[in-house]
C-alpha positions, 0 to 999 in steps of 0.5 A, a space after each residue: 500500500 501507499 504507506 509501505 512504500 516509503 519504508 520498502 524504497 524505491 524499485 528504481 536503480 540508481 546509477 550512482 549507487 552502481 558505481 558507488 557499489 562497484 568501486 567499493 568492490 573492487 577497492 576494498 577486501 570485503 568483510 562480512 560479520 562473525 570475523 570472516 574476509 571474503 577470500 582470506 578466510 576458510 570455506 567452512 567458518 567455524 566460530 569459536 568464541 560467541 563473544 564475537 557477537 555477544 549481546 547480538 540477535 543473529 537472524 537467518 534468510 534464505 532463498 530471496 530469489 530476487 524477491 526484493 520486497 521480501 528482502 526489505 520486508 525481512 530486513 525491516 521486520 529483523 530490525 524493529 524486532 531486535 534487541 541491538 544490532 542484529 546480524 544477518 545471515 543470507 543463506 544463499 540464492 540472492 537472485 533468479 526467479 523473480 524480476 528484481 534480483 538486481 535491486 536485491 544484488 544492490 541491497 545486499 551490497 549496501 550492507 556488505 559497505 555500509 555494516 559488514 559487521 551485521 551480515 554473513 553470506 554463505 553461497 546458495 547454488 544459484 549464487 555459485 553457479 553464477 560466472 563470468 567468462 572473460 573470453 566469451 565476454 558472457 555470464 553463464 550459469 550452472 543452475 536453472 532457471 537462471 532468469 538473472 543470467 539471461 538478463 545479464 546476457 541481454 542488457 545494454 549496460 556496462 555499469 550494471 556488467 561491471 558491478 557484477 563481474 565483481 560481485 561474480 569474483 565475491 560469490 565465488 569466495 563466499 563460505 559454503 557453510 557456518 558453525 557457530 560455538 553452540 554447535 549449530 551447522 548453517 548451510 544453503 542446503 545439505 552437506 555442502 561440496 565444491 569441486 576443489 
């Protein structure tokens, strides 16, 4: 309704941001909260001492899908239901079947900037399928559907093609699962495996 969409934002894309957002990744190693750099750290995060995030309410989404209403709504319902800064844990598949996954792309990045301490992301099939092939100049996919793919493929841009052949380049550093000190095992689905 007319009322929720302030809080939601705007669907429209902004350029800036883009370029903001692409600088930011390839200027800076990327952090993400519970003591983890993208590319430095192990595969598998494993946390042993909970005063990392002592006092902090960690939240868990999943399977966004570039549904970006559901991500704002699911963020804005985690922080006004929270004790303090909560921490939130993307469980994967950031995009694919719905038609805004770039607007989620650009979500998830602004908090990756402006607050790594309050998100985790661990890779989903969808996010790690995802890749960039700089021979074929082409994004291709190893998991269907694949609609962000396609309109990857298609779209006449090269800010929007620049910002995610350097997202492409943290997906495929992102953990594949989180073990925090309780013992709790936090994957995508499954027992996660890469190749390597």
């Amino acid at each position: 309704d007319e009322n929720t969409m302030p809080l939601l934002g705007s669907m429209q894309v902004n350029r800036e941001e883009i370029q903001d957002l692409t600088n930011f990744l390839k200027q800076n190693k990327v952090k993400m909260a519970l003591g983890y750099e993208i590319g430095t750290s192990d595969p598998f995060h494993v946390v042993k001492d909970s005063s990392i995030f002592a006092g902090r309410d960690i939240w868990f989404v999943g399977d966004i899908h570039g549904d970006v209403l559901a991500f704002r709504s699911a963020i804005a319902f985690i922080n006004s239901n929270s004790r303090q800064k909560p921490i939130y844990v993307l469980l994967g598949d950031i995009f694919d079947r719905n038609d805004f996954s770039l607007n989620v792309v650009l979500d998830v990045l602004k908090i990756f900037k402006e607050s790594p301490d309050s998100i985790f992301m661990i890779a989903g099939n969808h996010d790690d399928g995802l890749s960039w092939n700089e021979n074929g100049q082409i994004f291709s996919s190893t998991i269907t559907p694949q609609q962000y793919t396609d309109f990857l493929n298609v779209v006449d841009d090269d800010l929007v093609r620049s910002l995610m052949i350097e997202f492409v380049k943290v997906i495929k550093a992102l953990p594949l699962g989180l073990v925090l000190p309780n013992g709790l095992l936090v994957t995508h689905g499954g027992v996660p495996s890469r190749p390597d």
